[in-house]
DSSP file (Angstrom, degrees, kcal/mol; ACC not computed):
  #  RESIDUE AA STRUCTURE BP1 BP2  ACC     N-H-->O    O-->H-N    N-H-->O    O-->H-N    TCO  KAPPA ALPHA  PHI   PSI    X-CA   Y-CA   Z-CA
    1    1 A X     >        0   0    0      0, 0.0     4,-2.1     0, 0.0     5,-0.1   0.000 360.0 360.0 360.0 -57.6   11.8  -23.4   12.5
    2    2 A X  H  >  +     0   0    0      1,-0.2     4,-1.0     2,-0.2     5,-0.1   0.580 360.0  46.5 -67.2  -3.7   11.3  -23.4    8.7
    3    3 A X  H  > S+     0   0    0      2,-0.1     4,-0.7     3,-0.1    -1,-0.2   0.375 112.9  52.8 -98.1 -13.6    8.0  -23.5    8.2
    4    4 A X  H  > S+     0   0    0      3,-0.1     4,-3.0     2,-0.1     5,-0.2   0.902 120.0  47.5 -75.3 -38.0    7.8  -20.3   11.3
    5    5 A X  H  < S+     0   0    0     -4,-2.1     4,-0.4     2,-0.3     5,-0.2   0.890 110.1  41.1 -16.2 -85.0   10.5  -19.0    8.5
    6    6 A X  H  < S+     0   0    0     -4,-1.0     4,-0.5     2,-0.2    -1,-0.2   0.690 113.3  58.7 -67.8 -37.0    8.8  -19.6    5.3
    7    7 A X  H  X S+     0   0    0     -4,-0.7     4,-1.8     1,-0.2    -2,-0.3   0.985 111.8  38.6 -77.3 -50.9    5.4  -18.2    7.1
    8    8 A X  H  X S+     0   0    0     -4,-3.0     4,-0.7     2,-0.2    -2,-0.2   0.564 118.2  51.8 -77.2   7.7    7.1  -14.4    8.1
    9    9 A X  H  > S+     0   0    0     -4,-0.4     4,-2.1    -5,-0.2    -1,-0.2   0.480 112.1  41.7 -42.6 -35.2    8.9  -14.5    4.5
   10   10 A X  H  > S+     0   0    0     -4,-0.5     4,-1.9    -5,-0.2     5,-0.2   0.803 117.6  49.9 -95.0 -27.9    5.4  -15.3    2.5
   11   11 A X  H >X S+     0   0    0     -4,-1.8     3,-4.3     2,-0.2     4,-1.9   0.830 120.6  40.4 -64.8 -66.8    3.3  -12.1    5.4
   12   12 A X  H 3X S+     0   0    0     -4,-0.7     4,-4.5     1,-0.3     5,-0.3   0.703 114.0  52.0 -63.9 -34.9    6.5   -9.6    4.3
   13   13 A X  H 3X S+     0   0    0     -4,-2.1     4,-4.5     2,-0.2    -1,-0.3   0.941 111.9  43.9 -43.8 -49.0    6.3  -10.8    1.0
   14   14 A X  H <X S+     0   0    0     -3,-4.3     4,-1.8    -4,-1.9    -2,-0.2   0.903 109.9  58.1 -59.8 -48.9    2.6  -10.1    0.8
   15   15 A X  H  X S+     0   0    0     -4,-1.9     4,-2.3    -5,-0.2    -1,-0.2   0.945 100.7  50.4 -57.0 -35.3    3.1   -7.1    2.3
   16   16 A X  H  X S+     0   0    0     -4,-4.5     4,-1.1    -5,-0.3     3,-0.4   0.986 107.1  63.5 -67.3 -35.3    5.7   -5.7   -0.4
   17   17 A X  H  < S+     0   0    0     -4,-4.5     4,-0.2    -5,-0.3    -1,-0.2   0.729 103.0  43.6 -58.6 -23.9    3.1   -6.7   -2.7
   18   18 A X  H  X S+     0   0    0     -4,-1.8     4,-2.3    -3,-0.2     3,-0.5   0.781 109.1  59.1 -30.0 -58.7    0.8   -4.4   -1.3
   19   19 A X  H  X S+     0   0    0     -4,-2.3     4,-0.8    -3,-0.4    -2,-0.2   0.405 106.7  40.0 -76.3  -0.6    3.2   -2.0   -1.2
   20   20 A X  H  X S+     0   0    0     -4,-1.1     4,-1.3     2,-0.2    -1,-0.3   0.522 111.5  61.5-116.5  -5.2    4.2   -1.8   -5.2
   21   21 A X  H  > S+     0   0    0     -3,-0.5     4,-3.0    -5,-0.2     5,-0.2   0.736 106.1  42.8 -68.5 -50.6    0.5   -2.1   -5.9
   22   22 A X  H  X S+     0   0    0     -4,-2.3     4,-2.1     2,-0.2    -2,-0.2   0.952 112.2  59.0 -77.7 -28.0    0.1    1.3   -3.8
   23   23 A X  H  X S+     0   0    0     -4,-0.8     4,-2.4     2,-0.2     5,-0.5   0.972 100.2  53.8 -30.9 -66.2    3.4    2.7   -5.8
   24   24 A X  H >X S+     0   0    0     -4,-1.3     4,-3.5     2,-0.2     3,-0.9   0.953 111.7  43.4 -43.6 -57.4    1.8    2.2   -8.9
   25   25 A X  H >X S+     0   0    0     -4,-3.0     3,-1.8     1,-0.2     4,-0.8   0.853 114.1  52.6 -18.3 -86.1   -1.2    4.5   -7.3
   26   26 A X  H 3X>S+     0   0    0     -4,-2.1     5,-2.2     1,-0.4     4,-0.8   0.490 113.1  44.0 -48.1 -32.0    1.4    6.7   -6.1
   27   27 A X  H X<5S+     0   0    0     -4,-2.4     3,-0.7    -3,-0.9    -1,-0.4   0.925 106.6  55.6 -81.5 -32.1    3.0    6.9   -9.8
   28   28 A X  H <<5S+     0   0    0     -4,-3.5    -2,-0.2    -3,-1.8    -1,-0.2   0.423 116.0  41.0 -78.8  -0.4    0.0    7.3  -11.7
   29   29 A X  H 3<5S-     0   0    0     -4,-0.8    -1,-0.3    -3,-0.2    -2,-0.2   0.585 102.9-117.8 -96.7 -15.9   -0.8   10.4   -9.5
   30   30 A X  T <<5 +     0   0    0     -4,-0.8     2,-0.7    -3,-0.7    -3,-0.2   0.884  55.7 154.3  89.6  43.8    1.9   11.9   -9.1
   31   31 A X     >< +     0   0    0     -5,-2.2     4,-1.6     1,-0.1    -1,-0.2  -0.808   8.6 167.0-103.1  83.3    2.1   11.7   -5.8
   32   32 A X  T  4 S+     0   0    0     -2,-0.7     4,-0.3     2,-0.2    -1,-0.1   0.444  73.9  57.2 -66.1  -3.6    5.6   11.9   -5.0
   33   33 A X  T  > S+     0   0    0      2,-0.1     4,-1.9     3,-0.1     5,-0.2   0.725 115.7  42.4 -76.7 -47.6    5.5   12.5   -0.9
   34   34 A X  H  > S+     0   0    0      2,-0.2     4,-0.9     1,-0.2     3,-0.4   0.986 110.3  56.8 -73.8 -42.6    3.4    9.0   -0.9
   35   35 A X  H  X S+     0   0    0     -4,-1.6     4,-2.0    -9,-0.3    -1,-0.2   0.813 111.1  47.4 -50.2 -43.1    6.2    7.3   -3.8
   36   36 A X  H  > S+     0   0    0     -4,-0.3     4,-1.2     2,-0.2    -1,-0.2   0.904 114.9  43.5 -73.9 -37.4    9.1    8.2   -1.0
   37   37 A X  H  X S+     0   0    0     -4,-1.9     4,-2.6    -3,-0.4    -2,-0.2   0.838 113.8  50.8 -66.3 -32.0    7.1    6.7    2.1
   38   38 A X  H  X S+     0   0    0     -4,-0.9     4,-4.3     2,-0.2    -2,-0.2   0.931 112.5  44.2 -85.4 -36.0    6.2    3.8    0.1
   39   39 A X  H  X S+     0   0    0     -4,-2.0     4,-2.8     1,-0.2    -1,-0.2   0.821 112.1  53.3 -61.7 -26.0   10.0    3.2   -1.0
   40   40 A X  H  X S+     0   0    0     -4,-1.2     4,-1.1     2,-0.2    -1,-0.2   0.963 117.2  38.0 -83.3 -58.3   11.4    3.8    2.8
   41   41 A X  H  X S+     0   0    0     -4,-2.6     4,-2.3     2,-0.2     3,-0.3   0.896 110.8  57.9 -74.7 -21.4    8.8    1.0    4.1
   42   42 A X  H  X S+     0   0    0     -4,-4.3     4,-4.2     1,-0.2    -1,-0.2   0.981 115.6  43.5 -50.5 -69.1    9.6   -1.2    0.5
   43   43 A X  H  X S+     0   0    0     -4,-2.8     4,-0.6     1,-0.3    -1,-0.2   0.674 110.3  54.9 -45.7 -24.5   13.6   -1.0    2.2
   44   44 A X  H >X S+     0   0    0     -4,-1.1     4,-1.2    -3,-0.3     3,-0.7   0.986 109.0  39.2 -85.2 -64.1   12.4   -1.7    5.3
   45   45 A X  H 3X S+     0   0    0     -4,-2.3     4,-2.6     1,-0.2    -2,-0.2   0.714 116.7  56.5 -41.5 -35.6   10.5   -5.1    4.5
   46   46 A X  H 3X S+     0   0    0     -4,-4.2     4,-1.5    -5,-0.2    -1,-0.2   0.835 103.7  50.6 -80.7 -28.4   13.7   -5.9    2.1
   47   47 A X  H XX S+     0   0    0     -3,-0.7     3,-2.1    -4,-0.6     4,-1.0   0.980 115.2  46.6 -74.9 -55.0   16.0   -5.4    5.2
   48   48 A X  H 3X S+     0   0    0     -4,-1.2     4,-2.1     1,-0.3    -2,-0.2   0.903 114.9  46.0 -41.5 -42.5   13.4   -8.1    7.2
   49   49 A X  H 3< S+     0   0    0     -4,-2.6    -1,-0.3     2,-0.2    -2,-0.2   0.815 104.8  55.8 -75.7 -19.8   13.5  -10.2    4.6
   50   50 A X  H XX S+     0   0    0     -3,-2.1     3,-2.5    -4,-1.5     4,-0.9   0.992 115.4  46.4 -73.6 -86.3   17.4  -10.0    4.1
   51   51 A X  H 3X S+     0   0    0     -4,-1.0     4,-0.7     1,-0.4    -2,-0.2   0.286 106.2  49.8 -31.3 -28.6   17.5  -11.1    7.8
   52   52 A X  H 3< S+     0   0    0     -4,-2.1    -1,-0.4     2,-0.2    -2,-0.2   0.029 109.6  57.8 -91.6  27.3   15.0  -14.0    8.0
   53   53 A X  H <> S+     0   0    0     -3,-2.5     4,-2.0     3,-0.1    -2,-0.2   0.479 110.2  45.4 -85.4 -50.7   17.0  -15.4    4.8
   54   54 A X  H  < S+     0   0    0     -4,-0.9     3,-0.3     2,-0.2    -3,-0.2   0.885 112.3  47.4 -79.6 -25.1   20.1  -15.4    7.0
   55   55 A X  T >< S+     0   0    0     -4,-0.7     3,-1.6     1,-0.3     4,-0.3   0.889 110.9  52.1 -74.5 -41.1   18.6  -16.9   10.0
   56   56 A X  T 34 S+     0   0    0      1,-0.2    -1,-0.3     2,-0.1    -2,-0.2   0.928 120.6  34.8 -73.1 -26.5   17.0  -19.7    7.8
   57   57 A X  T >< S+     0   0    0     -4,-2.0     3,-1.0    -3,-0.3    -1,-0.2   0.573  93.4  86.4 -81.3   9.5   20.7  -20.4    6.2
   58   58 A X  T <  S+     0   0    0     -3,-1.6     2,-1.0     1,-0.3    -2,-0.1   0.925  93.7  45.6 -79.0 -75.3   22.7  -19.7    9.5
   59   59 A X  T 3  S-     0   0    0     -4,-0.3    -1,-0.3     1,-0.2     2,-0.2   0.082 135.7 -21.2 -59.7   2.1   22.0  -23.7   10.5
   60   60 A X    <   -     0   0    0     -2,-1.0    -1,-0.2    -3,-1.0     7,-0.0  -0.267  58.2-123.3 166.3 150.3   23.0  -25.2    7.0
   61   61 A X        +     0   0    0     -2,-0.2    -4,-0.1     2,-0.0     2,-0.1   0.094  65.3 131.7 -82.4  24.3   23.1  -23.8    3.6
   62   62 A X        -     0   0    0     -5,-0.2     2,-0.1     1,-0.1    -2,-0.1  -0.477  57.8-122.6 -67.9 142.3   20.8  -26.3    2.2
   63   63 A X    >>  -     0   0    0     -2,-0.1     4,-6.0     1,-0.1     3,-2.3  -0.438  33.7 -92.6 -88.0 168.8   17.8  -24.7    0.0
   64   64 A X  H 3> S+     0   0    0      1,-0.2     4,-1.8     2,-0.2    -1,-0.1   0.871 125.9  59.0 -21.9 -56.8   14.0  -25.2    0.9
   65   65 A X  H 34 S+     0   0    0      2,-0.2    -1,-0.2     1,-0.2     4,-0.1   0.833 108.5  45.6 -38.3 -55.4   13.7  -28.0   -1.2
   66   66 A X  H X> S+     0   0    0     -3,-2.3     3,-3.2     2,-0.2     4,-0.5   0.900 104.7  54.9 -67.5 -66.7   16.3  -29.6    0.7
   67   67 A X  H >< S+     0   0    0     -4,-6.0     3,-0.7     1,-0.3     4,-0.3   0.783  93.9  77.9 -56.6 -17.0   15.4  -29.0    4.3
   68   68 A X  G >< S+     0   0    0     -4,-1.8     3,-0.6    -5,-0.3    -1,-0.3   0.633  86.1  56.1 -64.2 -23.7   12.0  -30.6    3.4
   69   69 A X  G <4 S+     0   0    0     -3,-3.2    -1,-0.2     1,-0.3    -2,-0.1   0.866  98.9  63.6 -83.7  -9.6   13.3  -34.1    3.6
   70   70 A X  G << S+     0   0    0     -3,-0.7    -1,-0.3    -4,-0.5    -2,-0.2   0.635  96.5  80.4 -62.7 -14.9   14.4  -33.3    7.1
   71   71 A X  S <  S-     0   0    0     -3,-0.6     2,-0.1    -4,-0.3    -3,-0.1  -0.237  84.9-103.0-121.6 138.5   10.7  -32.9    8.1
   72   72 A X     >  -     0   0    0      1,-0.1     4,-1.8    -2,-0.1    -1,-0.1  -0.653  49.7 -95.9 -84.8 171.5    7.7  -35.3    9.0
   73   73 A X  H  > S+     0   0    0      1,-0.3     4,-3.1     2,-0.2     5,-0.2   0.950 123.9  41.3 -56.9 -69.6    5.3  -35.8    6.5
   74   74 A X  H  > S+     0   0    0      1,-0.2     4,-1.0     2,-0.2    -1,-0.3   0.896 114.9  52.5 -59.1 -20.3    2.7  -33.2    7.5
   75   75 A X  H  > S+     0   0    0      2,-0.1     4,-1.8     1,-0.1     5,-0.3   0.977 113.0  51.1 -66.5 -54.4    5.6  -30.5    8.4
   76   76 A X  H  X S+     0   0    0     -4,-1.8     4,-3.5     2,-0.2     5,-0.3   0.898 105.8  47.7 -61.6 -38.5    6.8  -31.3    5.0
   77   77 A X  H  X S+     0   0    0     -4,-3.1     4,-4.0     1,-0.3     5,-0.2   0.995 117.6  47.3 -60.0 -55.8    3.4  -30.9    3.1
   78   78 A X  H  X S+     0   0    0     -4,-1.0     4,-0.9     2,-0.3    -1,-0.3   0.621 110.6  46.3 -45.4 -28.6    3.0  -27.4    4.9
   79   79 A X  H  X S+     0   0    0     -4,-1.8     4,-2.0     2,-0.2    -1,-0.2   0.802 117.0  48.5 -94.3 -41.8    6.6  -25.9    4.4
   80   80 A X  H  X S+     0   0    0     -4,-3.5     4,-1.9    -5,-0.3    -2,-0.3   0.927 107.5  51.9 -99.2 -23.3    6.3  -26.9    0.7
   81   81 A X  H  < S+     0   0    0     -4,-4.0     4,-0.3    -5,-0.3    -1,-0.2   0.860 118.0  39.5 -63.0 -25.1    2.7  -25.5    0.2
   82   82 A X  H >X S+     0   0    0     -4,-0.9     4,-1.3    -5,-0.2     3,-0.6   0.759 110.9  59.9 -83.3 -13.0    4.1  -22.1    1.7
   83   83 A X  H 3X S+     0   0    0     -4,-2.0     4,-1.6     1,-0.2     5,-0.2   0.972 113.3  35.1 -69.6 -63.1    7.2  -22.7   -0.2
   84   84 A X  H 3< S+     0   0    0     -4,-1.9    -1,-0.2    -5,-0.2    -2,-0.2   0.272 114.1  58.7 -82.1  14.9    5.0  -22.7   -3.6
   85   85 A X  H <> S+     0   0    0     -3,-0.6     4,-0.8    -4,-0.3    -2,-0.2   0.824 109.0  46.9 -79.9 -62.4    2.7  -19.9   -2.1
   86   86 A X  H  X S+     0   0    0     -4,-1.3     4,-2.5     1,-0.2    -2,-0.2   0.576 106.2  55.2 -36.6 -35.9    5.9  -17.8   -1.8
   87   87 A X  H  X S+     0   0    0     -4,-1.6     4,-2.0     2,-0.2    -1,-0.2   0.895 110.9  47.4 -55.1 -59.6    7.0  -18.6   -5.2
   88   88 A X  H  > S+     0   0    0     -5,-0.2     4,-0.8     2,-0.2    -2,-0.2   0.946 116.3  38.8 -46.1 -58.3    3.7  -17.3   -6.3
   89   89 A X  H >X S+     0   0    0     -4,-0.8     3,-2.5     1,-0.2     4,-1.7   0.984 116.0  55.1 -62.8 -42.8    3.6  -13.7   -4.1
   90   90 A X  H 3X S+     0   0    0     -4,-2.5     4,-0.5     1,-0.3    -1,-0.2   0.872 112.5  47.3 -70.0 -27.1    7.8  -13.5   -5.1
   91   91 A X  H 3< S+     0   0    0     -4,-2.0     4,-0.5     2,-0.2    -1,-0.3   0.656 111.6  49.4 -81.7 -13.8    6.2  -13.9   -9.2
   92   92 A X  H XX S+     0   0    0     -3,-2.5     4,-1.4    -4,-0.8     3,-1.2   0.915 114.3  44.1 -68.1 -75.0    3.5  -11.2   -8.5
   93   93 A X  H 3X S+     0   0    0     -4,-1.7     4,-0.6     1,-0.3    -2,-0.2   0.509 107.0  54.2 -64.9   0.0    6.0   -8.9   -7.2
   94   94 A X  H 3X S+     0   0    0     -4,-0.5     4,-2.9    -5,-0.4    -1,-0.3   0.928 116.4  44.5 -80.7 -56.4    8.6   -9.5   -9.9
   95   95 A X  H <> S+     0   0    0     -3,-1.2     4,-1.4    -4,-0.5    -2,-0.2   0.645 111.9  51.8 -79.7 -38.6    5.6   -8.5  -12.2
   96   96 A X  H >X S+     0   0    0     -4,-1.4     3,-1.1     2,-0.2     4,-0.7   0.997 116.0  41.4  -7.1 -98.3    4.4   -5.3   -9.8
   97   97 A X  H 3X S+     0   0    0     -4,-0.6     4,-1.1     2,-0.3     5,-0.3   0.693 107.9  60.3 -61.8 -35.8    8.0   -3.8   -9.8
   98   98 A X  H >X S+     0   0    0     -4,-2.9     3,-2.6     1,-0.3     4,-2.2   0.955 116.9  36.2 -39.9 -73.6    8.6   -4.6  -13.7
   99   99 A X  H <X S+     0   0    0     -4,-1.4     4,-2.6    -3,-1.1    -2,-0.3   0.678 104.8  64.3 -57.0 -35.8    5.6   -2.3  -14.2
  100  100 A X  H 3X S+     0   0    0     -4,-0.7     4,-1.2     1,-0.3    -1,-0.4   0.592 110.3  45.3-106.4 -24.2    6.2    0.0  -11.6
  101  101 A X  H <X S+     0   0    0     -3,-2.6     4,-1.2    -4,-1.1    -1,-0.3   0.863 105.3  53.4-114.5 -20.6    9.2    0.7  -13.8
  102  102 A X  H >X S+     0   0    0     -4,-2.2     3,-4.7    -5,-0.3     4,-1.7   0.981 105.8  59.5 -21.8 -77.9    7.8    0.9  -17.0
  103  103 A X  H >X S+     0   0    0     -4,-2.6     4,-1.4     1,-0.3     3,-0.8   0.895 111.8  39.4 -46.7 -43.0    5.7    3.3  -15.4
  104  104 A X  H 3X S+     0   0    0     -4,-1.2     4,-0.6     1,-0.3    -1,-0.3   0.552 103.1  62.5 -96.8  14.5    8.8    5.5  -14.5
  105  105 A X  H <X S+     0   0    0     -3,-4.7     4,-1.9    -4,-1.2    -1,-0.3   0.633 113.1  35.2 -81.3 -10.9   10.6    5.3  -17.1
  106  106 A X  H << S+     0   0    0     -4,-1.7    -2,-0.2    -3,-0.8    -3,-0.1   0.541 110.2  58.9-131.0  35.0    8.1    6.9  -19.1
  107  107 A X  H  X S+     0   0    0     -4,-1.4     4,-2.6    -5,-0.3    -1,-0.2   0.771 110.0  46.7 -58.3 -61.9    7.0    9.0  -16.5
  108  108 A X  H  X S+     0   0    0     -4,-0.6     4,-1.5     1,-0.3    -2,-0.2   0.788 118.0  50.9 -91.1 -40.6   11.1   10.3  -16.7
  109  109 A X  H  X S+     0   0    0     -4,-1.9     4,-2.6     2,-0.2    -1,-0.3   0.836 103.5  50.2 -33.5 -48.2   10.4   10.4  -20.5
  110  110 A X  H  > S+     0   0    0     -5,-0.2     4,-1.5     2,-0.2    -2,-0.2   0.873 109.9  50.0 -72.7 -31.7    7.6   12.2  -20.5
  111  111 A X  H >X S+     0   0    0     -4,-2.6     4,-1.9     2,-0.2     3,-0.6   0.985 106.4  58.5 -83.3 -46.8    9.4   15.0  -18.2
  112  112 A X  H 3X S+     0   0    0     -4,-1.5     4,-4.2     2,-0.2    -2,-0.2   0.844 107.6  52.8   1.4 -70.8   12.5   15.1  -20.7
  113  113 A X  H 3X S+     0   0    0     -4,-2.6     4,-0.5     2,-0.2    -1,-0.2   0.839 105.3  50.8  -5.9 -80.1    9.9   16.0  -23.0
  114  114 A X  H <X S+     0   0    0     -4,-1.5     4,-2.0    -3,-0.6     3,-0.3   0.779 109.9  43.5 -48.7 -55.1    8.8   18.3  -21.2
  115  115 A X  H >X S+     0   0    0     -4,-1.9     4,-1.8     1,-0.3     3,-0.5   0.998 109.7  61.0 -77.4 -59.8   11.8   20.1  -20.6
  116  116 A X  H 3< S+     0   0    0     -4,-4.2    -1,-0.3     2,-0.2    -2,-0.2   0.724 106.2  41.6 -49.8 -28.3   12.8   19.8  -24.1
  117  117 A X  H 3< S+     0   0    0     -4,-0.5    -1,-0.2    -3,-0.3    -2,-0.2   0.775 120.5  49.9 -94.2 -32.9    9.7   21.7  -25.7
  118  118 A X  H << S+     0   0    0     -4,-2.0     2,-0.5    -3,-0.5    -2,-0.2   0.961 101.5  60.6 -70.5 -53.0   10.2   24.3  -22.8
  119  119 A X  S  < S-     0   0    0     -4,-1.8     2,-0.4    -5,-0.2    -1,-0.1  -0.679  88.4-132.8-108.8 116.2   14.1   25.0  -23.0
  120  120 A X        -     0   0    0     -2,-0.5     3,-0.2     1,-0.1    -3,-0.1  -0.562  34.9 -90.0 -84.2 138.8   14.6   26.4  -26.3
  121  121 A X        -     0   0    0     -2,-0.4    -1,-0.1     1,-0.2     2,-0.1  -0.228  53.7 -98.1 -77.7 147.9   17.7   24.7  -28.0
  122  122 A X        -     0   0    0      1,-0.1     2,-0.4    -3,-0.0    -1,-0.2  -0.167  40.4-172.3-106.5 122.9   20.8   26.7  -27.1
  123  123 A X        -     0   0    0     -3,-0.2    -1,-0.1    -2,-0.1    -3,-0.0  -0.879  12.8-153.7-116.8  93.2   21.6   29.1  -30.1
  124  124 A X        -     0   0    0     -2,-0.4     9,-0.0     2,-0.2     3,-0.0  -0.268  31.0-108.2 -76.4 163.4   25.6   31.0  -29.3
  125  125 A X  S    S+     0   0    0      7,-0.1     8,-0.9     2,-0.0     2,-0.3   0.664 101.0  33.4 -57.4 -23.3   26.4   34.5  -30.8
  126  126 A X  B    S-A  132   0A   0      6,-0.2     6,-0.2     1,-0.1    -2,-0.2  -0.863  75.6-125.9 175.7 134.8   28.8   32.8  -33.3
  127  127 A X    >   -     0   0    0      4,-3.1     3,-1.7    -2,-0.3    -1,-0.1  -0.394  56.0 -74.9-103.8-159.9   29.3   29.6  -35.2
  128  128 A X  T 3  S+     0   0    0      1,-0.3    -1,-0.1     2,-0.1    -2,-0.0   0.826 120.9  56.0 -79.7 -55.1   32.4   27.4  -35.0
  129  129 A X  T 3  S-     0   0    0      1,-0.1    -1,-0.3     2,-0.1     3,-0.1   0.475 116.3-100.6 -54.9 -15.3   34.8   29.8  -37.2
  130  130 A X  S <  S+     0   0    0     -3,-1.7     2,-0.2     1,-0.3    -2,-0.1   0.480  83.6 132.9 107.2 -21.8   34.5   32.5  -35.5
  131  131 A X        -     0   0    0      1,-0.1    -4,-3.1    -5,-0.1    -1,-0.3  -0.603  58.7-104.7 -79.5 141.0   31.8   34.0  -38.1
  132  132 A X  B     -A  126   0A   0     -6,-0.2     2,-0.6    -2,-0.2    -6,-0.2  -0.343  24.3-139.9 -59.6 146.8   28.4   35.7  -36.9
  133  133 A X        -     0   0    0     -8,-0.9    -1,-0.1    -2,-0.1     0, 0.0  -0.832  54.5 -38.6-105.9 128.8   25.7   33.8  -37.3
  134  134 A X  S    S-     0   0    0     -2,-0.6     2,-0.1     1,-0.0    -2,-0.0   0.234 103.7  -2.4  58.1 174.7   22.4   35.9  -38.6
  135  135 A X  S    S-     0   0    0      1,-0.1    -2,-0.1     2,-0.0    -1,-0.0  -0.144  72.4-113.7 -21.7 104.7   21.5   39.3  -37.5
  136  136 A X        -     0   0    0      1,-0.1    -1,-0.1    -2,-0.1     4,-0.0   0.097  22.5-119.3 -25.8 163.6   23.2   41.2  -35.0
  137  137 A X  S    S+     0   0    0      2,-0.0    -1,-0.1     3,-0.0     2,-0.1  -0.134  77.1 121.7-118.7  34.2   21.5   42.0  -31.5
  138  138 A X  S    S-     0   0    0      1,-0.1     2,-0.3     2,-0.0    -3,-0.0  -0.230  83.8 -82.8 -72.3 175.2   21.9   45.6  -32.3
  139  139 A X        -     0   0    0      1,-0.1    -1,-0.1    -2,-0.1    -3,-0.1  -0.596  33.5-134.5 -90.8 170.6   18.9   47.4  -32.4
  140  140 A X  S    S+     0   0    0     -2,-0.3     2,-0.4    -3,-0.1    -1,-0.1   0.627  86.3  75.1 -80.1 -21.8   17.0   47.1  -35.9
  141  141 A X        -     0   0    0      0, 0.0     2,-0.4     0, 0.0     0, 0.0  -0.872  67.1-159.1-105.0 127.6   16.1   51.1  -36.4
  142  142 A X    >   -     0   0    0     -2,-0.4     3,-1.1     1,-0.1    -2,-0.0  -0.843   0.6-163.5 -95.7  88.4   19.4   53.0  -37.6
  143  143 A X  T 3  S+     0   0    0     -2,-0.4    -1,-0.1     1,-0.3     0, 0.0   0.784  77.9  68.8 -50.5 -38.7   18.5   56.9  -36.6
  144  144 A X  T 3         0   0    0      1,-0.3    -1,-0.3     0, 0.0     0, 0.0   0.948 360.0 360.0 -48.3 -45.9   21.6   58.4  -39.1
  145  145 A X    <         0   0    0     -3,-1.1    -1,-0.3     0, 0.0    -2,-0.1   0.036 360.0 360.0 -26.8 360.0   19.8   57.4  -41.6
């Protein structure tokens, strides 16, 4: 049961790792239709994974590590080489999604930016006293004159 476990934990893992490799795509094109698909299938895998976590603690809260002395020898060698395979993809994907949010945060900088150079900084008729500030927004030409 723990090595069937540890073997769909280590595919779905591999799979999210796929799947923040093709985020990164998806941020560095700007493709925000593909960024949303990829996030809905990330939650999806996260929910699987959530759920083969609980099956593998529902029969004692012992960690991997632990359940390996229950094991014969060759069960054992096999659950602890996917045990340190999984360790590997979970240290990829730590390293993925670290970048993957670098990349948006200064994606979410960069549009800030943006918006800043665009929206011209907010100038009232009047300064804090009560006094006019500058020129009037009368017109410039006085015809009595």
């Amino acid at each position: 049961m723990l090595i069937e476990t540890l073997e769909k934990q280590l595919a779905l893992h591999k799979s999210l790792l796929g799947l923040s490799y093709a985020k990164k795509s998806a941020i560095k094109e700007n493709k925000m239709d593909e960024l949303n698909r990829i996030v809905r299938d990330e939650q999806k895998h996260v929910s699987a994974v959530s759920i083969l976590e609980k099956q593998r603690t529902a029969s004692t809260a012992a960690s991997v590590s632990d359940q390996l002395a229950s094991l014969s020898e060759e069960d054992q060698a096999q659950a602890a080489q996917l045990r340190d395979e999984l360790v590997q993809v979970m240290q990829e994907l730590k390293e993925a999604n670290d970048l993957n949010a670098e990349l948006l945060d200064q994606s979410l900088q960069f549009v800030h930016l943006q918006l800043d150079l665009l929206a011209p900084p907010d100038s009232g008729n009047y300064a804090p006293e009560g006094d006019q500030e500058g020129p009037s927004s009368g017109p410039v030409f006085d015809s009595k004159a």
